[in-house]
C-alpha positions in Angstrom: 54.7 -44.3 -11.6 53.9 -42.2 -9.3 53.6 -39.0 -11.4 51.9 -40.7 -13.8 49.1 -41.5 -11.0 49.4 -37.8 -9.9 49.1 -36.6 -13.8 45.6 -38.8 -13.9 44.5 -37.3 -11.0 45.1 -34.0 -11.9 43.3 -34.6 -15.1 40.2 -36.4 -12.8 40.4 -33.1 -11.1 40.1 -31.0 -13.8 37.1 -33.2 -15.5 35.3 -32.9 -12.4 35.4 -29.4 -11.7 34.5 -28.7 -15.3 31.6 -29.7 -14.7 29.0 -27.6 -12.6 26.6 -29.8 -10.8 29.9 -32.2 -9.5 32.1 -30.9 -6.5 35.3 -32.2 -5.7 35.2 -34.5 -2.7 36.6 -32.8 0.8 39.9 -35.0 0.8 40.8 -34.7 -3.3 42.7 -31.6 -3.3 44.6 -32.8 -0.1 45.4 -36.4 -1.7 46.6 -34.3 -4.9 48.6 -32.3 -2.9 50.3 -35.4 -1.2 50.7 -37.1 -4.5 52.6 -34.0 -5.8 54.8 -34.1 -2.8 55.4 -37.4 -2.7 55.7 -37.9 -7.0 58.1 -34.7 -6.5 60.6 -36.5 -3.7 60.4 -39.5 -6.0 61.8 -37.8 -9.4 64.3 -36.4 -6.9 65.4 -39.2 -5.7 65.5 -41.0 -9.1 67.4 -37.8 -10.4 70.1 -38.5 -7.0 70.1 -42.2 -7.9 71.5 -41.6 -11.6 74.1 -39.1 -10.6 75.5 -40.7 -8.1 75.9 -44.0 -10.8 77.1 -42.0 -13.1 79.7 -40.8 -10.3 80.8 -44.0 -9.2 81.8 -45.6 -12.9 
């Protein structure tokens, strides 16, 4: 889920800055940069989460 969110915002970002008279908002790029982060450590952890299963059958 939370990749997904960062994926859409990514794609907000992009739509936005594609066009000229819109600028991103101060805060955007630091929220995208926190959802990567934090979509990143989730993926990881969902990654641990299945090998340790699959190490405990």
């Amino acid at each position: 889920v939370a990749a997904l969110t960062y994926l859409v915002a990514r794609l907000a970002e992009h739509g936005m800055s594609y066009r000229p008279p819109h600028t991103l908002p101060s805060g955007f790029s630091t929220l995208l940069l926190g959802l990567g982060w934090l979509s990143a450590g989730l993926i990881l952890l969902a990654l641990l989460h299945r090998l340790a299963v699959w190490r405990c059958r």
